[in-house]
C-alpha positions in Angstrom: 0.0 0.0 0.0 1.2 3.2 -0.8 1.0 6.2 1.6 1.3 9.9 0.8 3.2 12.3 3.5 2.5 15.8 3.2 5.3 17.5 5.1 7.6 20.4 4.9 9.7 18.9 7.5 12.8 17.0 5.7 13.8 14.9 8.5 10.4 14.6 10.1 8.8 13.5 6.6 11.8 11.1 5.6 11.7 9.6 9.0 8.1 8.6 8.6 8.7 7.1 5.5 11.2 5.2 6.8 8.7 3.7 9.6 6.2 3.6 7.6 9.0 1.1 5.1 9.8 -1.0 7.6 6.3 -1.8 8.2 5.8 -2.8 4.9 4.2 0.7 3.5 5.9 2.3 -0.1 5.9 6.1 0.5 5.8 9.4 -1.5 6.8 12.9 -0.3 5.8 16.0 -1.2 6.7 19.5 0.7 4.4 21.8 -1.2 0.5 22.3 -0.6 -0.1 23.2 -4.0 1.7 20.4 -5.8 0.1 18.2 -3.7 -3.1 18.8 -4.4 -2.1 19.3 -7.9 -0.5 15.5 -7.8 -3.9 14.5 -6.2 -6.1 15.7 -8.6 -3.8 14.2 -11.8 -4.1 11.2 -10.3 -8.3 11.3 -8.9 -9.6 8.8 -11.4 -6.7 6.1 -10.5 -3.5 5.4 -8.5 -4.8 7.6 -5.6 -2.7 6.3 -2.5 -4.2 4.4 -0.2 -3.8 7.0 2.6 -2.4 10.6 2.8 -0.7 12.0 6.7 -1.7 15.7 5.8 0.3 18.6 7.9 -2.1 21.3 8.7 0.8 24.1 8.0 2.1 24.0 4.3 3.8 26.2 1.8 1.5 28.1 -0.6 -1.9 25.9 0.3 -3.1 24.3 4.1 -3.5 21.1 5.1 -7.4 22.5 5.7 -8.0 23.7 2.2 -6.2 20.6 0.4 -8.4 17.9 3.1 -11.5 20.1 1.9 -10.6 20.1 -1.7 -9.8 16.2 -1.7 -13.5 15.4 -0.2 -15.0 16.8 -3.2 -14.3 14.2 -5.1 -12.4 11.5 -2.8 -12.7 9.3 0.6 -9.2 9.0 0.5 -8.2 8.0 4.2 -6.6 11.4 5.8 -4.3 12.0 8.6 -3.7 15.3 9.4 -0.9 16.1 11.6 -0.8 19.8 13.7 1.2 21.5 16.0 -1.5 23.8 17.0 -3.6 22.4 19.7 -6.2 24.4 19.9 -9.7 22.1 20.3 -10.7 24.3 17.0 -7.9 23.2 14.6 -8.7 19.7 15.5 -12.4 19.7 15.0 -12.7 21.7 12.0 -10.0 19.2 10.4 -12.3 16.9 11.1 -15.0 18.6 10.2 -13.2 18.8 6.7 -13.7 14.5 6.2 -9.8 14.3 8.3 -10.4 10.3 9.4 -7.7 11.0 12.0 -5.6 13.7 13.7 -2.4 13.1 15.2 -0.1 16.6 17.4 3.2 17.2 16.8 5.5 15.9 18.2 4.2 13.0 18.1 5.4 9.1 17.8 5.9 7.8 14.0 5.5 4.1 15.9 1.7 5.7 17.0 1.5 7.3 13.4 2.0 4.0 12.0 0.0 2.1 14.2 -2.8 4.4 13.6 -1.8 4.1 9.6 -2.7 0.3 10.3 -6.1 1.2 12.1 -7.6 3.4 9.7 -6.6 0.9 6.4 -8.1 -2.3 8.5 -11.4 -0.4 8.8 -11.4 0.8 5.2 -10.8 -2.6 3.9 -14.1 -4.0 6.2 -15.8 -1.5 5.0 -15.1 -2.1 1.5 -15.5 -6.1 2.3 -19.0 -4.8 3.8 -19.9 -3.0 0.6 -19.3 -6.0 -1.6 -20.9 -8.4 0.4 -24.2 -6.0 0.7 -23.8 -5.3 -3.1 -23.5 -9.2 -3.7 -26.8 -9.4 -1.9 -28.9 -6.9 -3.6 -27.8 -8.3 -7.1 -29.5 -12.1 -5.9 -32.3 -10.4 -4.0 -33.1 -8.5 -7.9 -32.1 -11.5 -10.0 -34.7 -13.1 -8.1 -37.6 -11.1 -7.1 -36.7 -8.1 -9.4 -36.1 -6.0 -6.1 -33.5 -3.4 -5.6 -33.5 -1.1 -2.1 -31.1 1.6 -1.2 -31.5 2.0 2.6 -29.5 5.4 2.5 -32.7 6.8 0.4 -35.3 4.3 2.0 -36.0 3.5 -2.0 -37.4 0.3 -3.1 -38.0 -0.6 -6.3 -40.1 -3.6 -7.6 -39.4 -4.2 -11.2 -39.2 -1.0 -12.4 -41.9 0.7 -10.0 -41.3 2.2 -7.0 -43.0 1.5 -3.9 -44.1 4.7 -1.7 -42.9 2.7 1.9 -43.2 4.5 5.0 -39.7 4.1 7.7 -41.4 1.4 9.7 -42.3 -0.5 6.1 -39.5 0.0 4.6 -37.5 -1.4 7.6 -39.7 -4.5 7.7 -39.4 -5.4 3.7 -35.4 -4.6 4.7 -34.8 -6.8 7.3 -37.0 -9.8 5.8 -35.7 -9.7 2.3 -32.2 -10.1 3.9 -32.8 -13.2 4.1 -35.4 -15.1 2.2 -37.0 -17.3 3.3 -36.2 -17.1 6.8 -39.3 -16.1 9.2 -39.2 -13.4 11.6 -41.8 -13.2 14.6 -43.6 -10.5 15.6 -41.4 -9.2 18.6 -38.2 -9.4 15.8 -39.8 -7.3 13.4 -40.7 -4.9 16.2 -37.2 -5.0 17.2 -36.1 -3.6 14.2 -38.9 -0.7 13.5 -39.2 0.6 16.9 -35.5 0.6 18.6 -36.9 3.1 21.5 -38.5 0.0 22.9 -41.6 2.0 23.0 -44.3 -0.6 23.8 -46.4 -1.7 20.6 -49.2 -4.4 19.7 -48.8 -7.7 17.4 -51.4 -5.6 16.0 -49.2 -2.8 15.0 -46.7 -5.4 13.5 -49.6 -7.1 10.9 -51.3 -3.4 10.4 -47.8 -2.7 8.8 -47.7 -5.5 6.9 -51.2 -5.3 5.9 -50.3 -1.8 4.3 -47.0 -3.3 2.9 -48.5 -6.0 1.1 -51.0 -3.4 -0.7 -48.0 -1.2 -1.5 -46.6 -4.4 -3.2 -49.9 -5.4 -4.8 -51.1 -2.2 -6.2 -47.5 -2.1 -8.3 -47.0 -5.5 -9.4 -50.2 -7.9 -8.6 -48.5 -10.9 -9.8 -45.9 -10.6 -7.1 -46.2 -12.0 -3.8 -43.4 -11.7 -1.4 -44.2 -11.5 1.9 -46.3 -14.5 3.3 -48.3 -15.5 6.7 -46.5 -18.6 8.5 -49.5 -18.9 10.9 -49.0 -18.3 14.9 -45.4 -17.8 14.3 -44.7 -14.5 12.1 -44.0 -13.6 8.5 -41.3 -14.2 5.9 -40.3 -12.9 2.7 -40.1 -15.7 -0.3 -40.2 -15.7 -3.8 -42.8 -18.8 -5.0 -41.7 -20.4 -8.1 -44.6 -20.3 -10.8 
């Protein structure tokens, strides 16, 4: 993995590279704000590095204004590094979409170890993504339905289904995994997390309204189905 220091401190910057080597990281310097974001932005639509340690004080541009400019088309894991302590410096990098901060002077064994940290997340995360995205592309291969819980969208073949939160959690957590059924107290579980105290009533007025939702767009399609005395599940009947 390749990491990029952003430092106008020789030593300082060589000797992180030099930690950052013997832990098995490649490194590129740079001294300059300008060049770079200049080097970022030639390289935005491949060969980004894998992470960038960012000093806040740079020649010509600031760590703030390159972190800001970066987000605006990159999630590029950032570090930025400060000498000024000041509770403002440190929130507003953050602020900016900074992952990490880290105060001069400060430990290049802790900036390395924090290197590791941030890279194992970004890597679950990306693991995460796949496996959710590896989901939704059986889930529409079979049933022809596609939801993006960021929008609370769903999509049945083409249409889209007007779902409140609460039905919209419900089809979520059932279509997870076909096939599978979920009792009452589950699916209240997942739509009312406040524990505020609710009826089985509630639960199959939801789904009542969920299954018209489903109906009134494609009538062919039934998805969710009754087990009886036990709860509901979400399966695609072969014709």
């Amino acid at each position: 993995m390749n990491i990029l220091i952003v430092e106008d401190e020789p030593k300082l910057a060589q000797l992180l590279a030099d930690y950052l080597s013997q832990a098995g990281f490649e490194s590129h310097i740079i001294a300059d704000g300008q060049q770079a974001l200049d080097y970022l932005n030639a390289k935005r639509t491949s060969d980004l590095p894998d992470l960038m340690i960012l000093d806040l004080m740079l020649p010509n541009l600031d760590g703030m204004e390159i972190c800001k400019a970066v987000r605006q088309f990159s999630h590029l894991p950032i570090i930025m590094a400060t000498a000024k302590v000041e509770e403002i410096d440190r929130l507003l990098g953050l602020e900016l979409g900074a992952d990490d901060y880290i105060c001069k002077p400060y430990s290049p064994k802790e900036v390395v170890a924090r290197v590791k940290t941030i890279l194992r997340r970004v890597q679950w995360q990306a693991v995460q993504k796949q496996d959710f995205q590896a989901e939704q592309s059986a889930l529409a291969a079979l049933s022809g339905l596609t939801l993006e819980p960021s929008q609370l969208k769903a999509v049945l073949q083409g249409h889209t289904l007007e779902l409140t939160s609460v039905e919209f959690q419900l089809l979520e957590l059932m279509a997870s995994q076909p096939g599978r059924i979920f009792n009452r107290q589950q699916l209240m579980d997942k739509c009312y997390q406040d524990h505020r105290v609710v009826s089985d009533r509630t639960i199959d007025s939801h789904i009542k309204k969920l299954r018209k939702r489903i109906k009134d767009k494609c009538p062919e399609q039934e998805l969710i189905h009754s087990v009886y005395g036990v709860g509901y599940k979400f399966e695609v009947l072969a014709d």
